[in-house]
C-alpha positions as a LaTeX table, in Angstrom:
\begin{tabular}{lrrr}
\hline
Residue & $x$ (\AA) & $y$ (\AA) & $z$ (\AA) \\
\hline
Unk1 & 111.19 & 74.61 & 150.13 \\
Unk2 & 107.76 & 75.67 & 150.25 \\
Unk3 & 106.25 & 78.60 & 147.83 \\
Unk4 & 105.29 & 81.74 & 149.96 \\
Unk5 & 101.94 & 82.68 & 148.89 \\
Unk6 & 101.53 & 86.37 & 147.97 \\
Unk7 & 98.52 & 88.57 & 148.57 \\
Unk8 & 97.47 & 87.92 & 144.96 \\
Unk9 & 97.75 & 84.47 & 144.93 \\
Unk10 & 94.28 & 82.31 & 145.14 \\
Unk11 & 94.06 & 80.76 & 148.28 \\
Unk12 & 92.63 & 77.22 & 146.52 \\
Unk13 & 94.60 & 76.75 & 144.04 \\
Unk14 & 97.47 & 79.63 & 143.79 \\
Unk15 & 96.16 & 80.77 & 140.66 \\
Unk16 & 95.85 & 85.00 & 140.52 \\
Unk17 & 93.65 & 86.85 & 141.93 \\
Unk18 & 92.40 & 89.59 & 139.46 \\
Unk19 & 89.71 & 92.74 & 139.48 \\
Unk20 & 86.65 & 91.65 & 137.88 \\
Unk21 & 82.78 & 90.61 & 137.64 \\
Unk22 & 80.86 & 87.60 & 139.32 \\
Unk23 & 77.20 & 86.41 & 139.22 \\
Unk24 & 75.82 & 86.58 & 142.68 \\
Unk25 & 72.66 & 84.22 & 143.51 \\
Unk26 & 70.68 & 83.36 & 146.44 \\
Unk27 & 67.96 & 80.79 & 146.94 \\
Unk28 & 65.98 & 82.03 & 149.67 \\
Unk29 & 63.36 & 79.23 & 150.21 \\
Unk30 & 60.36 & 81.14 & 148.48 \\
Unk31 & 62.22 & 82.88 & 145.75 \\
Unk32 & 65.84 & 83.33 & 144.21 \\
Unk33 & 67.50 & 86.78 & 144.13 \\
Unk34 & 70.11 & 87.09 & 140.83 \\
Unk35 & 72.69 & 90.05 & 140.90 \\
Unk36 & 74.93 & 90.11 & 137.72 \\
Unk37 & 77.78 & 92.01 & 137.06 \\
Unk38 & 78.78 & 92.52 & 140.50 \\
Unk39 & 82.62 & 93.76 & 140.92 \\
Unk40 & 84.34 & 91.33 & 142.93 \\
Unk41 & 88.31 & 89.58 & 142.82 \\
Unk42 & 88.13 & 86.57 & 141.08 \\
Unk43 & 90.56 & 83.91 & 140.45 \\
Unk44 & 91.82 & 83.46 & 136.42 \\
Unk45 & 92.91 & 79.73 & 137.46 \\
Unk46 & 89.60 & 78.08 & 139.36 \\
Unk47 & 86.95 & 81.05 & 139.01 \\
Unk48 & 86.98 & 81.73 & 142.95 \\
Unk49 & 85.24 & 85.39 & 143.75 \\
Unk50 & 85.34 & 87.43 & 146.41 \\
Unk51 & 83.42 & 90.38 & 147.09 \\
Unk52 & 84.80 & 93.48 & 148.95 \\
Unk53 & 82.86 & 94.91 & 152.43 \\
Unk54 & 80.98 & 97.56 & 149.96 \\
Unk55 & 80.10 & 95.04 & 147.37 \\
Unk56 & 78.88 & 92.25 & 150.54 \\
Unk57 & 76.83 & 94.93 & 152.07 \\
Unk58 & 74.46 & 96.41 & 148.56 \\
Unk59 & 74.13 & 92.50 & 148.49 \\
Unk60 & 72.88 & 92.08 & 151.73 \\
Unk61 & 70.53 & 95.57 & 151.50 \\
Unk62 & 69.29 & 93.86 & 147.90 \\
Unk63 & 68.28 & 90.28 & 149.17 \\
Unk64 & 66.73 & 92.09 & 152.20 \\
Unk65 & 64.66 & 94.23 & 150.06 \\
Unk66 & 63.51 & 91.15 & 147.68 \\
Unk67 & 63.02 & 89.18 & 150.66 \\
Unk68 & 60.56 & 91.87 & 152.66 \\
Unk69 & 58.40 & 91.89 & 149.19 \\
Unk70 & 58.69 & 88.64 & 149.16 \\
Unk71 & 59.39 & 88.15 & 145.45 \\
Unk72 & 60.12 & 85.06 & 144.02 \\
Unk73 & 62.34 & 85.96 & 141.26 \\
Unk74 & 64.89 & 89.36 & 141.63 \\
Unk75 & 67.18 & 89.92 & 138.93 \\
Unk76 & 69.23 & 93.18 & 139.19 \\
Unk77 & 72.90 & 94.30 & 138.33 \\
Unk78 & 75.66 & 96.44 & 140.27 \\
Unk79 & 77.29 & 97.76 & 136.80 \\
Unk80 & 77.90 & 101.12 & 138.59 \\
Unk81 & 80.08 & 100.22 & 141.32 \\
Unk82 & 84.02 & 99.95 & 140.35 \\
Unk83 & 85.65 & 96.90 & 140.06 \\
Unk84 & 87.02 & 95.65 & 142.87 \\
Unk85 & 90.90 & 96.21 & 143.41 \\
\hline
\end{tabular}
């Protein structure tokens, strides 16, 4: 019989999915943008993360930002926001 995955169980690997903090990167070409301590769900088995709408969206507006001044190195945190449930 197959196991029925549950809402908390990882996706990749079935490990569980837990409230905590991931290191977000991008490389955009001309510059990286680094955003640590960003709330997100990650997985306790395989390290998966996943970032709520909120979270995804002061990501975007921050690589935006970095990417209109063009800088070529951005390093930043979201410590303030909650964890994510």
């Amino acid at each position: 019989m197959a196991r029925k995955t549950k809402i908390t169980d990882c996706p990749l690997c079935k490990g569980h999915k837990k409230a905590g903090h991931a290191l977000f990167s991008v490389d955009m070409g001309f510059g990286v943008v680094v955003v640590r301590h960003v709330p997100a769900t990650v997985c306790d088995q395989c390290g998966a993360e996943w970032f709520s709408d909120t979270v995804a969206a002061r990501l975007e507006s921050i690589v935006s930002r970095a990417r209109a001044r063009k800088a070529l190195v951005e390093v930043t945190t979201l410590e303030e926001l909650p964890l994510a449930a």
